[in-house]
C-alpha positions, 0 to 999 in steps of 0.5 A, spaced: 372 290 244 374 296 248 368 300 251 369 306 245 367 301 240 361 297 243 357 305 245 358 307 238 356 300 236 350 300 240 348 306 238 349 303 231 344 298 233 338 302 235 338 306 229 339 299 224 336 295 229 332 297 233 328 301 228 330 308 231 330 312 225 322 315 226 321 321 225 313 319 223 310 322 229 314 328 229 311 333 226 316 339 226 320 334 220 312 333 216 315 339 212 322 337 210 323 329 212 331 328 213 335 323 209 335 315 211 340 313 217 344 310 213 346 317 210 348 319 217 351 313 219 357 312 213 361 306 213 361 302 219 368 299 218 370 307 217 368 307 226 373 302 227 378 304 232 383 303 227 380 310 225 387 315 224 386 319 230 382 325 231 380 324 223 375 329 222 376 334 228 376 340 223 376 345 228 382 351 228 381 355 235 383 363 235 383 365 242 384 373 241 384 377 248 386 373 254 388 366 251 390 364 259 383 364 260 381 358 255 382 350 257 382 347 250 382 338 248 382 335 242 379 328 245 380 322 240 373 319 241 376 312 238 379 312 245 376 309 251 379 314 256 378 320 251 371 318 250 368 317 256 371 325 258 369 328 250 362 325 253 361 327 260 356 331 262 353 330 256 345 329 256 343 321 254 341 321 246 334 320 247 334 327 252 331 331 246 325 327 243 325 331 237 332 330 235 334 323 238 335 319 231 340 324 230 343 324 237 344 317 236 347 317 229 352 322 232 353 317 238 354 312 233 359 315 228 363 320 233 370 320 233 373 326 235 371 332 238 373 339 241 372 341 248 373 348 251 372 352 257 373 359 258 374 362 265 372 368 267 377 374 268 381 377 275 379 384 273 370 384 271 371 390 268 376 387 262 373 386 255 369 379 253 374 374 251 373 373 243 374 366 240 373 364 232 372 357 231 372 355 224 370 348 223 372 344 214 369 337 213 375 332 212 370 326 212 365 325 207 361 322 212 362 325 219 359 327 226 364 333 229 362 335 237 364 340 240 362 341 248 363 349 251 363 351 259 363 358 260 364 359 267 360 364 272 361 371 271 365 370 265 364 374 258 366 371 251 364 373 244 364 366 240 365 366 232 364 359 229 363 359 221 363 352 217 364 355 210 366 350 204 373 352 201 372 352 194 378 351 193 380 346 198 379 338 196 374 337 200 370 342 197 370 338 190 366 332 193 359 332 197 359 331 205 354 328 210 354 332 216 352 331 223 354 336 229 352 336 235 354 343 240 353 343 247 353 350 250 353 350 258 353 357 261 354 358 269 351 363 273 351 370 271 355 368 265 355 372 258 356 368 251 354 372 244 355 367 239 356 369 231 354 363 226 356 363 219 354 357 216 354 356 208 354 349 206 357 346 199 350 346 194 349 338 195 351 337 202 347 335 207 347 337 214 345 337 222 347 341 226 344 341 233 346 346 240 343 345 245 344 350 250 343 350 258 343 357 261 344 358 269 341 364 273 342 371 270 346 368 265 344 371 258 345 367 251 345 372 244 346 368 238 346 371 230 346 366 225 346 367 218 345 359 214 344 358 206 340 351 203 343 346 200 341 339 198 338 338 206 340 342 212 337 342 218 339 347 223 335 345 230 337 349 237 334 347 244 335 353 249 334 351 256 332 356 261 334 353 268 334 358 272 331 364 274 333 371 270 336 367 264 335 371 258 336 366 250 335 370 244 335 367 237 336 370 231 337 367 224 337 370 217 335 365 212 338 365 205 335 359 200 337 358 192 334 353 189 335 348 194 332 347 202 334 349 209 330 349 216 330 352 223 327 349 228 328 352 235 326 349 241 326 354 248 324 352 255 322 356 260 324 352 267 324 359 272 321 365 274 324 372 270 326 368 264 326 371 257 327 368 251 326 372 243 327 368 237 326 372 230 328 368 223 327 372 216 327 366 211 328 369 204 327 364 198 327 364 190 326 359 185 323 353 186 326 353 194 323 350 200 325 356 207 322 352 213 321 355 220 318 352 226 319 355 233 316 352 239 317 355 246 314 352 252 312 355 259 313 351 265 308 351 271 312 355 276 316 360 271 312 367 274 314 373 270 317 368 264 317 373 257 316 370 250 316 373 244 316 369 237 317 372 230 318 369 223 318 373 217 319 370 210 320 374 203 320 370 196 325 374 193 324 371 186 320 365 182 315 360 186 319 359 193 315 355 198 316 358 206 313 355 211 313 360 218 311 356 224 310 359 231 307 356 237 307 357 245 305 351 250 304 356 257 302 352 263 302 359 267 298 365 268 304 370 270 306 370 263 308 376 257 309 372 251 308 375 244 308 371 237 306 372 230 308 371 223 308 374 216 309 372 209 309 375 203 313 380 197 315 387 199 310 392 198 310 395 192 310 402 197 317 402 199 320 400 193 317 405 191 319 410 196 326 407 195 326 408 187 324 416 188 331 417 190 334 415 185 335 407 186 334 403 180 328 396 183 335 392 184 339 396 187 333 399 192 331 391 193 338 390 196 338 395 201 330 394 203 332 386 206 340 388 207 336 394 212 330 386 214 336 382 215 341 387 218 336 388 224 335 381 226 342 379 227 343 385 231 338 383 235 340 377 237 346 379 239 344 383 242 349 389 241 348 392 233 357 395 233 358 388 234 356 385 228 361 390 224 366 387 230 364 380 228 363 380 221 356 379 220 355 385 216 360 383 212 358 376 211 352 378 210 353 384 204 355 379 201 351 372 201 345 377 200 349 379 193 349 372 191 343 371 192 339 376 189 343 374 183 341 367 183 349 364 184 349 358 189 352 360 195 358 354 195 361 357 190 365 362 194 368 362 201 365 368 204 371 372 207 373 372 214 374 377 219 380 380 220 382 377 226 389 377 231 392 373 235 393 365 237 391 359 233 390 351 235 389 347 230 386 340 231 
C-alpha cells in the first residue's frame, strides 16, 4: 500500500472508526448539524489509486494581466510524490477545532488539488494581477483543494465562482462538496477576493478557507452565497502579525432552503484590524444562520474589531439566526459588534413608493442598495465590484430571489474577462 492511500485511509479510520465525526460539543453547529460522515466520505473503493487522475479537480485558471507572474500545479493526490507536495505546509486536520471532522473527511477523500503562487511584479506601481478561478463538480462526491501563496509586496484580485451549469450533466444530479481553500499572504502583500457561490437546490456543501496573513498584508473578501439542501461557508483568518488587516463580507440569499456562515477571526498582534459584516435575506420556510467569532489574544495592543450581522426576511416565516461574539484577553483594544433582525421599516418603503416606485420594485432597490455596500465593503474598493462582477451577479441573484425561483436554476453570468486559460 503506497503512502497516498494509507493517509487517506487513516483518515477514513478516524472518522468511521474512531468516532471522529462530533459535533455534539460544538456549539457554532447547534443551529444547522451537518450531514453523517458517510455523506462526505462517498464510496471508499472510489479512493483507490486506480482513481483517473486528477478526476474532480474541476478548476479552469484565467490569469488576465501578467500571467508571468503565476506558478500553477494541478497535483494528483492519488500520487505519493504529488501528495506530499499538494499537502505541504498545510495545517494538521485537527488544527481547527471547529472544523476538523470535515478537515478529516477531506484528508480522506482528496484526490486532486490545484496549487498557485503569485509573484510580485518588478515595477510596484504596476496593476494587481486579476485571476478567475472557476471550479464545476465532476464528482457526485468530491473534496477539491486549492492552496494559494501571495508573495511579499504583491497584489492580486481573485475571482472564484462555483455556480452549477444548468445545462451541463452534472447540473442534473446532486453533488456532495468538501472544499478546503488555503490563503497565505506574505508581508505587505494584497489579496481582494470575490466569491460567487450558488449551489444546485439539492446539494450539500462545505466550503472552508483558511487564511493566514503576514505583517502589513491586508485580505478583502466579498461573497455572495445561495441555500441549498446543506451549506456551509466557514472561514478562519489568522492575523499573525502586526498591521494585518482581514475584511469579510457576505450577502447571504436563502429560498426555502439552508445556508450558514461561520467566521472565525484571530488576532495574534498588535495593530490588527479585522471587520466582518454578513446580510442574510430569507423567505419562506428558510433557515439564514450567521455566527461570527472573533478572539483577541493577549499581546495584540491597538488590535480593531468590528462585527456586524443584519438579517431581512424577505417573504413568508424564515428563520435568521445573527450570532456575534468577541473573546478579548487584552486592554488595549477597539472592537464593536452588534446585530439586527427584522422587516424593512414601513417609512423607507414608503418614502420609496413617494416617487413613484411600486412595493416590488422599491423593495428591490432598498436591499440591492443593503447588500451592494456590504460587498463593496469587503473589498475594500466600491469600482471593483462592477470590475468583478459583483454588482452583476448580485442584480440578478436578488431578482431571483424576490421572485421565489431557486437559485439553481440559472447560471449567473460571468464577467467579461480577457486573457490566458488553464484548464485542470
Amino acid at each position: 500500500m503506497d503512502a497516498a492511500r494509507a493517509d487517506a485511509l487513516a483518515a477514513r479510520h478516524h472518522l468511521v472508526d474512531e468516532g471522529g465525526w462530533q459535533f455534539r460539543r460544538v456549539d457554532a453547529y447547534r443551529f444547522l448539524p451537518p450531514p453523517p460522515a458517510a455523506v462526505w466520505l462517498g464510496d471508499e473503493t472510489a479512493a483507490g489509486c486506480d482513481a483517473p487522475p486528477l478526476a474532480g479537480a474541476g478548476w479552469t485558471l484565467h490569469p488576465v494581466g501578467s500571467p508571468g507572474l503565476v506558478d500553477a500545479r494541478w497535483l494528483d493526490g492519488s500520487n505519493p510524490a504529488q501528495r506530499a507536495e499538494l499537502l505541504d505546509g498545510l495545517p494538521a486536520p485537527g488544527a481547527d477545532a471547529g472544523g476538523a471532522p470535515f478537515a478529516w473527511a477531506h484528508r480522506a477523500l482528496c484526490r486532486q488539488g490545484l496549487r498557485l503562487r503569485v509573484a510580485a511584479p518588478a515595477d510596484p506601481g504596476a496593476p494587481p494581477l486579476l485571476l478567475q478561478l472557476r471550479h464545476l463538480p465532476r464528482e457526485a462526491v468530491e473534496a477539491p483543494l486549492l492552496v494559494l501563496d501571495i508573495e511579499p509586496g504583491a497584489r492580486c484580485v481573485l475571482i472564484e465562482s462555483h455556480v452549477r451549469d444548468a445545462d451541463a450533466p452534472s447540473c442534473r444530479r446532486e453533488v456532495v462538496q468538501n472544499l478546503q481553500v488555503h490563503l497565505r499572504l506574505g508581508a505587505g502583500a494584497q489579496l481582494r477576493h470575490w466569491r460567487l457561490v450558488q449551489p444546485g437546490p439539492g446539494d450539500r456543501v462545505a466550503q472552508h478557507l483558511h487564511v493566514r496573513l503576514a505583517r502589513d498584508a491586508f485580505y478583502g473578501q466579498a461573497m455572495l452565497a445561495g441555500g441549498s439542501a446543506y451549506h456551509l461557508q466557514r472561514a478562519v483568518v489568522e492575523l499573525a502579525a502586526e498591521g494585518a488587516e482581514a475584511r469579510l463580507a457576505s450577502v447571504l440569499l436563502a429560498d426555502a432552503d439552508k445556508v450558514e456562515r461561520q467566521a472565525r477571526v484571530v488576532h495574534a498582534a498588535p495593530r490588527s484590524t479585522s471587520r466582518v459584516d454578513v446580510l442574510a435575506l430569507a423567505r419562506e420556510r428558510a433557515l439564514a444562520v450567521a455566527d461570527l467569532y472573533a478572539g483577541v489574544r493577549q499581546g495584540a495592543d491597538e488590535a480593531d474589531v468590528h462585527q456586524h450581522l443584519a438579517g431581512i426576511p424577505t417573504a413568508g416565516a424564515p428563520r435568521l439566526v445573527l450570532r456575534p461574539q468577541l473573546e478579548i484577553e487584552h486592554d488595549a483594544v477597539q472592537a464593536a459588534h452588534g446585530a439586527t433582525w427584522g422587516r424593512l421599516p414601513d417609512e423607507a418603503l414608503f418614502l420609496a413608493r413617494q416617487r413613484g416606485l411600486d412595493e416590488a420594485t422599491a423593495l428591490s432597490l432598498i436591499l440591492h442598495g443593503m447588500a451592494a455596500s456590504v460587498l463593496a465593503g469587503g473589498l475594500g474598493d466600491e469600482a471593483l465590484a462592477d470590475t468583478v462582477g459583483a454588482t452583476a451577479a448580485l442584480t440578478e441573484s436578488l431578482a431571483r430571489h424576490l421572485r421565489g425561483t431557486r437559485g439553481g436554476e440559472a447560471a449567473v453570468a460571468q464577467p467579461a474577462l480577457t486573457g490566458g486559460r488553464r484548464d485542470g
